[in-house]
C-alpha positions, -999 to +999 in steps of 0.1 A: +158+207-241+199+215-235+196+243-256+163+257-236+180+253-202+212+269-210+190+302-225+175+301-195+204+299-174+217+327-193+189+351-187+185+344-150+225+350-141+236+374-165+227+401-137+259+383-117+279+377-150+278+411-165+310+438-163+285+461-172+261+489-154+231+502-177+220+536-184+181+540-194+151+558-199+130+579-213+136+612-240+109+638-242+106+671-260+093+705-243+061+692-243+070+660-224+061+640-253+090+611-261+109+614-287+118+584-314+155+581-330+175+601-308+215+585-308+224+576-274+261+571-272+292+569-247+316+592-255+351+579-269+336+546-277+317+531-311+291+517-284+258+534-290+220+530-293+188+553-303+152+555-288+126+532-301+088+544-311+081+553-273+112+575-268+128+548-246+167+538-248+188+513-231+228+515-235+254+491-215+282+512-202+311+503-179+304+497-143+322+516-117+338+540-146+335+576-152+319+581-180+300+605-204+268+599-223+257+619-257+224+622-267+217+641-305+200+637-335+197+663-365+163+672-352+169+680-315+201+701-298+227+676-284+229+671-243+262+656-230+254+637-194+292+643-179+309+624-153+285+598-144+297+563-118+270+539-122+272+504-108+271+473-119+233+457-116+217+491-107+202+505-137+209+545-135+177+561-153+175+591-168+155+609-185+168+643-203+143+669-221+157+679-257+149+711-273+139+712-311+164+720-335+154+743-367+173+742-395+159+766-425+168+767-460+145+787-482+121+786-456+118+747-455+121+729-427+147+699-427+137+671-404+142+633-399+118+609-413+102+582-386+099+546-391+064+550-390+062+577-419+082+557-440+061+529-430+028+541-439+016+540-403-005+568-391+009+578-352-020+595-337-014+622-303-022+602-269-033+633-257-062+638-283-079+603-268-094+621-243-103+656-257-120+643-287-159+638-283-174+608-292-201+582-279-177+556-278-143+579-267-111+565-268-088+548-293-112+538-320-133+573-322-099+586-336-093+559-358-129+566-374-118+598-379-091+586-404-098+581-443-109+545-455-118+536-418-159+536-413-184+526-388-221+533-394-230+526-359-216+550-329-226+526-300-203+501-312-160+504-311-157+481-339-145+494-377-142+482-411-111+497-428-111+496-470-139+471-476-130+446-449-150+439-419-152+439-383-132+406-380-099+411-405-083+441-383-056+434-359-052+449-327-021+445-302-011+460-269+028+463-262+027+433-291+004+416-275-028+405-295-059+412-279-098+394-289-130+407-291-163+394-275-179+367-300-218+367-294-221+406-291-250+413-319-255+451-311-237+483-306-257+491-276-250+453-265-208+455-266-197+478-234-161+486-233-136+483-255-102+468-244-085+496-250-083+521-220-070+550-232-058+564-195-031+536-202-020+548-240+017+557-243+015+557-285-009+549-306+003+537-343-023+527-374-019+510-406-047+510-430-031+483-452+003+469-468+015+462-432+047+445-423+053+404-419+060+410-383+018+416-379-004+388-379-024+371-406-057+396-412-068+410-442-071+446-435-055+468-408-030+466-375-039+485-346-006+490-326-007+502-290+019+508-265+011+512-224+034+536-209+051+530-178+050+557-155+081+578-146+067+591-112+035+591-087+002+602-113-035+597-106-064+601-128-106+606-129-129+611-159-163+613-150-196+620-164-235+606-172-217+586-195-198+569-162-164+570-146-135+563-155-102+566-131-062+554-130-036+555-103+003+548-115+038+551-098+071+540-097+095+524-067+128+516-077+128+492-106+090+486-101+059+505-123+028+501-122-003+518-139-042+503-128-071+515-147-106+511-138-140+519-160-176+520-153-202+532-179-244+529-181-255+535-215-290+541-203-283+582-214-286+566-250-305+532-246-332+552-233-333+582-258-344+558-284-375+554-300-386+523-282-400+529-246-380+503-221-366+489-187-330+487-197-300+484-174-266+485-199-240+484-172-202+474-182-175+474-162-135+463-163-101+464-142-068+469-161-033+472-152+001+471-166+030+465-146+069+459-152+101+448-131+136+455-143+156+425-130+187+434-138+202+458-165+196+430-194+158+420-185+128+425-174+096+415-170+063+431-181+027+420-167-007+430-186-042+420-171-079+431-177-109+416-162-143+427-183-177+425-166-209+434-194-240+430-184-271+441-209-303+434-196-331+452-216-369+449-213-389+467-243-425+482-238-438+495-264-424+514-297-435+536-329-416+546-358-429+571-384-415+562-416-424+570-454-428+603-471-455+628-466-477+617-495-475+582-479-467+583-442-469+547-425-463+541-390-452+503-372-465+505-337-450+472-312-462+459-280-435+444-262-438+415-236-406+397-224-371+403-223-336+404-227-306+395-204-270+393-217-239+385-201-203+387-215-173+383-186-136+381-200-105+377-185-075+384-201-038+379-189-002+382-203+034+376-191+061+395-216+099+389-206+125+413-225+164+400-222+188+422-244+220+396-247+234+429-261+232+465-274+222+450-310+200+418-299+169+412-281+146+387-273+113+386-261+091+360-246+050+364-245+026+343-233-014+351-229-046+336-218-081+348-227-111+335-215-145+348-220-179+332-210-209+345-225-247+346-221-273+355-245-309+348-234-341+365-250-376+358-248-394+388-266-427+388-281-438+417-302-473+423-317-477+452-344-497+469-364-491+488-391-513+519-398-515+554-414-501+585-388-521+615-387-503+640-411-524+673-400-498+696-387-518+719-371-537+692-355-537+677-320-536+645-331-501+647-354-485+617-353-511+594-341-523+563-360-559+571-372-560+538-392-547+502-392-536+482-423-518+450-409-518+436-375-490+409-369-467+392-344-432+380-340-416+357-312-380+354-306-364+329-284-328+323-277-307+306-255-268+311-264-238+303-243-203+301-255-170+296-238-139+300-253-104+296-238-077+314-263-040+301-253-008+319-268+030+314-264+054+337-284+088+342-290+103+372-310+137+387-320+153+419-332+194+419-343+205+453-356+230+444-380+260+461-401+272+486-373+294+505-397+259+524-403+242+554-390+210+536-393+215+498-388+197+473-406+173+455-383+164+415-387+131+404-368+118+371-362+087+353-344+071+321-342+040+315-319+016+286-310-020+290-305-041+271-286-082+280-293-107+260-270-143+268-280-178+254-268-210+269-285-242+263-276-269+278-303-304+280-294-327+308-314-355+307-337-384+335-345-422+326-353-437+350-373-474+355-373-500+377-393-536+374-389-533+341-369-513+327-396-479+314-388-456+329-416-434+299-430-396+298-438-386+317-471-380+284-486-392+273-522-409+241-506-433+263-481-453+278-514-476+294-489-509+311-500-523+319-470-549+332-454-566+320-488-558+285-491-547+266-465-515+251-458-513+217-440-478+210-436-462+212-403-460+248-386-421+259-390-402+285-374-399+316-397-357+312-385-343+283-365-310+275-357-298+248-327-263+237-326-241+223-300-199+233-306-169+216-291-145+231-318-101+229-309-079+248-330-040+244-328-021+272-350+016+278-357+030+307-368+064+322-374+073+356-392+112+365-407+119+403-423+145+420-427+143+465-426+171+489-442+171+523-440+205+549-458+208+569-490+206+568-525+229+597-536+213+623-517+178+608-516+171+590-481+150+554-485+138+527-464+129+490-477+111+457-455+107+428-472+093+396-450+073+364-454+050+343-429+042+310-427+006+295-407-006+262-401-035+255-386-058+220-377-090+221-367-107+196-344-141+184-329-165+160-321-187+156-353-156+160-382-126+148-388-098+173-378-089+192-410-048+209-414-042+234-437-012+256-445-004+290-457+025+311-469+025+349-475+050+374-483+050+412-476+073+440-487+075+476-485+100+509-498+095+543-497+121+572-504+125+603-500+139+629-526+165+655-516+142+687-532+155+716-513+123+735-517+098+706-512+097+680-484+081+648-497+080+614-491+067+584-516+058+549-505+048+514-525+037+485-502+020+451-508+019+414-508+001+387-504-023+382-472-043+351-462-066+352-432-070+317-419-102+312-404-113+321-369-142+306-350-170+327-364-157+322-398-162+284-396-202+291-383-225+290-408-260+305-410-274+273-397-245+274-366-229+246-382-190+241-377-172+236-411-137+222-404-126+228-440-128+266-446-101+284-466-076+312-455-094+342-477-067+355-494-056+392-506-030+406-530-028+441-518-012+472-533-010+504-518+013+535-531+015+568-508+024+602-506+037+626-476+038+666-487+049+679-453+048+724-458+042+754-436+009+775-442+020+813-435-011+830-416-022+868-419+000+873-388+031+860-404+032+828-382+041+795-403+023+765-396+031+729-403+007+708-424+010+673-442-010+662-469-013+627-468-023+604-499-025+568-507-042+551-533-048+512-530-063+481-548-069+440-531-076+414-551-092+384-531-100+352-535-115+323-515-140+348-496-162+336-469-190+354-477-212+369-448-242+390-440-241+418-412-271+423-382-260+451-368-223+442-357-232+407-359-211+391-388-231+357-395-209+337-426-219+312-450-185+292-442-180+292-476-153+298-501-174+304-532-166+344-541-143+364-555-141+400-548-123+431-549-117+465-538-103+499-544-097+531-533-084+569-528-078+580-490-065+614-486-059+632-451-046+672-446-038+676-412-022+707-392-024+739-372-055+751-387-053+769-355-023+782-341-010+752-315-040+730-317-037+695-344-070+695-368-072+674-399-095+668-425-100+628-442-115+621-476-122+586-490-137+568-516-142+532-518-155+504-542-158+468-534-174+441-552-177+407-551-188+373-573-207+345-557-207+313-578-199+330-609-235+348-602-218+385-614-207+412-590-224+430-570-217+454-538-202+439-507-220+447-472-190+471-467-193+491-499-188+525-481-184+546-514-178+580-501-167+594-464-162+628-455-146+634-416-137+665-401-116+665-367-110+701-354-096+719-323-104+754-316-100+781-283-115+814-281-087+837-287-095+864-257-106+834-233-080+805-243-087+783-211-124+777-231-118+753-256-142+733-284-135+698-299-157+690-334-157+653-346-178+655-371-185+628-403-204+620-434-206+586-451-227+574-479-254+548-471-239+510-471-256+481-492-281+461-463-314+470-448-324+436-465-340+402-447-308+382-434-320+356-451-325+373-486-310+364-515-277+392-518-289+390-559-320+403-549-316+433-528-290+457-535-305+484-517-286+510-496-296+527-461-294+563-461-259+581-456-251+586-422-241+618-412-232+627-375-217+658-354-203+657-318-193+689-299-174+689-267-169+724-249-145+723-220-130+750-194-096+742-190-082+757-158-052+736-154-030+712-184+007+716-199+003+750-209-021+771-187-004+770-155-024+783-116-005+814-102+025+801-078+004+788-041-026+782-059-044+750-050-046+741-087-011+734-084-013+701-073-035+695-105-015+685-138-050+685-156-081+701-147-111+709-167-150+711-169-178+713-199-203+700-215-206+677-246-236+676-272-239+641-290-256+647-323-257+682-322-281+686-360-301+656-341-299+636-378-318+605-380-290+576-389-305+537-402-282+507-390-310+482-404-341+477-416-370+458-397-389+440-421-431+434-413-451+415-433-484+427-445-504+391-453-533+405-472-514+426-498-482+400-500-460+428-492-430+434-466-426+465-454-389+479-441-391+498-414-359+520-400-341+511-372-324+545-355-296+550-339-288+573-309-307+613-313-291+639-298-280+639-261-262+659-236-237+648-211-213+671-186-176+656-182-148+666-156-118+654-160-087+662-131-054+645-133-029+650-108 
């Protein structure tokens, strides 16, 4: 407790203690994009710093001196900031504007490696968050775009990344980790993600063989950073879709940037093939805000406040399936409905005190809370019959004749509650100054707190010919309607369970990063370990503590060729992922306290080919070919079924599995000044349940095909198109949720979908109004149109299966995503 109180003391009156004054801010390029590793240094002195990932610097100089500051780096022409008084405890910021530096030998262009190249980690434009067209824009419609990242379902944000699911990625914001919603069981259900992208400052990616520093998930990190504003900035993006706005400024030592989001997917709810009342309406508040106390710390504040509400009301449905020979058709009668509430709050305090130019601390603390309602009542009664096939008749399409008349009712009444707690501390020491590039050692430890109370009510009677439809268990042999069955009437599915679950988690992280030369050749190398404990507790087991230790490393290099630039990388370890709250759920909404981590050894070796592509005109063009071959071995896997983007596990530990892969990404200039790329993956992953054999995992996503393009008409360049456009082989599923994994192995049909956006661009960075125009108060200002499933391709996420009683057969029945729609978007910025 001495030792806290005199850290504290320290913080809070270094302002008065310090001889120092501080010069900071932000460095951009021509394109007001910051810049990362630029040398900040005051001249005539060793003291010196460079700008981190977001192109911001910080360097102590001498109060009340004249001084002069240098800023250079072998990529960008040096500036020298002469004759500057600042005081002490009144940061002086400043933000200069560096022009590119070419340097050509043989026609190859020398530049710096990033951190995040030699990393692995894919750094994707802010700027293309809004341009790119997508159902669910933002953040994660670009990181679908990427190779070995898939979602079959564009309602929903969520993504599985190399054969993992929707609950091993990692998400942070300014290092902050962020939840999702826990009872959402539908794309159409899940509203917003927590991501606004009006916020984004930088947007980094890993795809696998992450650092220590990241937390404990099997798959992927997604890294954001929220800028803080440098002046006055407002925001609107509106269409059918919704609206979305932001307002940010600066005063002094104070920023602030406050988003706010509405959307009604009724455009797509409605354009489905089932006829209904349905009011999807989600809204959320979110702001970031920070305060520089003094030259040495600050204080950063991150809030959002999420409001979902999904109430739907289905009428009546029909879905033509089957081939021509033998077209079926499933018509539904609805009665009843739907209403689903999800409200989260979300709040974080992040205090940054450099005790000097080489260490920093940080101290995070967060609170999440989310309360959510799930209440159905829907009866459906349905027939199954043969559609009219004439196709010069009037009646095409119509059900002349009925085979199988049936009926289903399901009933649920879930509520959860779940209070997430965190309190983190991390570190960064640059060490060895004699360096150009210092070595860096991190730390972290943080302590968890998860509250969570479940309440599971839902079960589904099943009903053909006025027979009730028992359980698909082996002691319900059931012969109706031609013998009777005396036993008591069952629901088909039922599952009731009250939850009052604690965990308590500790976690700490040490690695150490070094980046020089090898002779000529320039290399990098991370090496790190983590440690996590974690006890679970509740009411109807005995608390349960386990432990966990993993270590990570990763080096890369790259060769001094004169007439090639490339870049080679080898990354791996060993990763557990301790259990979450739906992880210890099984199907029967039972809490088991003594679920494994699932563990992972993970390999992954890449390859950066950076060249220019000379056009007809003579204009060279930069490209980079990226590749990266992987393989995980895991053990201890909780094995799970998926309903949509439901994950229900078996809170088991009875698998083994594996997976592996090619991902390979060429992106560039395709056209002159506009970023396109190209993504190619395969994947293969298997697992073993109880020594059964292996077959394909839910996520077994063998082939994906994504192309991501930019174009402008060349006589008219203010009119601009945006193509996001993907192919994926069909996924293993489709089958009962209660079905035996052994027994079906069958795979929906590839998904394949195309999104245009067309906009008229009369104001943005480089199509400036004539001088007096009244577009000049606009920094961005455009209008268009966007077409959702342009080829209008029918996509599966499921199956719906219907029991016909008389012939003993089930019958599975597509269920279609979204058709094409049209929406109209203007978007001004100021």
């Amino acid at each position: 407790m001495k030792q806290l109180h005199t850290i504290l003391l320290l913080i809070f009156s270094s302002g008065l203690l310090a001889q120092n004054a501080v010069i900071q801010g932000i460095i951009l390029d021509a394109n007001q994009e910051p810049i990362e590793n630029i040398n900040v240094s005051l001249v005539g002195s060793e003291k010196g710093t460079s700008t981190d990932s977001t192109g911001f610097y910080r360097l102590l100089i001498p109060a009340d001196t004249e001084v002069d500051i240098k800023f250079y780096s072998l990529t960008h022409n040096t500036y020298i900031l002469k004759n500057i008084i600042v005081e002490a405890g009144a940061p002086f910021e400043f933000n200069p504007i560096l022009e590119l530096k070419v340097t050509e030998i043989e026609t190859v262009i020398i530049t710096r490696v990033s951190e995040q190249e030699f990393e692995g980690v894919t750094t994707i434009e802010p700027k293309l968050l809004s341009r790119i067209p997508g159902v669910q824009a933002g953040v994660e419609n670009l990181i679908k775009s990427l190779p070995g990242v898939s979602n079959n379902n564009e309602l929903s944000t969520q993504y599985n990344v190399r054969g993992g699911n929707f609950d091993e990625n990692l998400v942070y914001i300014n290092e902050i980790e962020v939840y999702r919603p826990f009872l959402v069981r539908s794309g159409q259900q899940e509203g917003l993600s927590i991501l606004n992208s009006d916020l984004v400052r930088s947007v980094d990616f890993s795809a696998g063989g992450f650092q220590a520093q990241y937390g404990d998930k099997l798959s992927s990190v997604l890294d954001i950073k929220y800028r803080r504003p440098k002046s006055f900035g407002a925001g609107v993006d509106a269409s059918f879709l919704g609206v979305n706005s932001y307002v940010e400024g600066k005063k002094d030592d104070f920023t602030g940037i406050l988003g706010l989001r509405y959307r009604d997917n009724s455009l797509f709810v409605s354009s489905r093939e089932t006829e209904a009342i349905a009011v999807p309406r989600f809204f959320d508040a979110q702001t970031y805000l920070t305060y520089q106390f003094n030259s040495r710390f600050e204080l950063g504040f991150l809030g959002n406040i999420a409001i979902n509400s999904y109430e739907f009301q289905p009428l009546n449905s029909q879905t033509n399936f089957g081939t021509v020979q033998d077209a079926q058709a499933l018509i539904i009668n609805y009665d009843g409905r739907e209403d689903d509430q999800y409200e989260t709050y979300f709040g974080a305090l992040k205090a940054s005190y450099d005790v000097n130019d080489d260490l920093n601390l940080r101290f995070i603390s967060s609170i999440y809370h989310t309360q959510e309602q799930e209440h159905f009542d829907i009866l459906a009664r349905y027939r199954i019959g043969r559609p009219n096939t004439d196709i010069g008749g009037d009646n095409l399409g119509e059900v002349d004749f009925t085979t199988a008349i049936g009926s289903e009712l399901d009933h649920g009444r879930n509520d959860l509650d779940a209070l997430i707690v965190n309190l983190q501390h991390r570190g960064t020491v640059k060490i060895d100054s004699e360096k150009k590039d210092k070595d860096l050692l991190e730390w972290g430890v943080k302590f968890t707190k998860e509250d969570i109370r479940d309440r599971v009510r839902e079960y589904t009677v099943i009903d053909s010919a006025g027979f009730s439809v028992r359980p698909p268990l082996s002691e319900f042999t059931n012969r109706e309607p031609y013998f009777s069955f005396e036993a008591p009437l069952e629901p088909f599915l039922n599952v009731r369970a009250n939850n009052d679950v604690n965990t308590t988690r500790y976690q700490a992280f040490l690695q150490y990063s070094s980046r020089g030369y090898l002779g000529d050749h320039e290399i990098f190398w991370n090496v790190g370990a983590r440690s996590h404990t974690w006890t679970v507790a509740g009411n109807d087991f005995e608390d349960t503590t386990q432990t966990v230790v993993s270590g990570r490393s990763q080096a890369a290099i790259k060769p001094d060729w004169q007439n090639t630039d490339m870049l080679f990388r080898l990354s791996g370890g060993l990763y557990y992922q301790p259990p979450f709250y739906r992880e210890l759920r099984n199907f029967q909404g039972e809490v088991v306290p003594d679920v494994k981590a699932q563990k992972s050894i993970h390999i992954v070796a890449g390859n950066d080919w950076s060249f220019n592509w000379t056009s007809k005109e003579g204009e060279k063009r930069p490209f980079k070919l990226t590749t990266e071959v992987y393989y995980k071995d895991l053990d201890d896997v909780n094995t799970y079924t998926v309903e949509n983007v439901r994950i229900r596990y078996r809170a088991d530990n009875v698998s083994r599995a594996y997976a592996y892969g090619a991902d390979v990404r060429l992106n560039g200039e395709f056209i002159q000044g506009t970023e396109s790329w190209i993504s190619l993956g395969y994947l293969k992953t298997e697992e073993n349940i109880n020594d059964r054999g292996y077959i394909s995992r839910p996520t077994d996503q063998r082939l994906k095909v994504a192309f991501l393009f930019q174009d402008y008409v060349p006589r008219l360049p203010n009119l601009k198109a945006y193509l996001n456009m993907v192919y994926q082989t069909g996924l293993p599923g489709g089958s009962p949720s209660y079905a035996d994994p052994y027994d079906f192995q069958f795979r929906l049909k590839d998904y394949f979908r195309a999104d245009l956006g067309i906009q008229y661009v009369f104001v943005d960075d480089k199509i400036r109004p004539p001088e007096g125009s009244w577009l000049g108060k606009f920094r961005e200002l455009s209008l268009g149109a966007q077409i959702f499933n342009i080829f209008n391709y029918e996509n599966n996420i499921s199956n719906l299966w219907v029991r016909d009683v008389a012939s003993g057969s089930q019958l599975a029945v597509p269920v279609r995503l979204t058709p094409r729609v049209f929406n109209l978007r203007l978007i001004a910025r100021m």
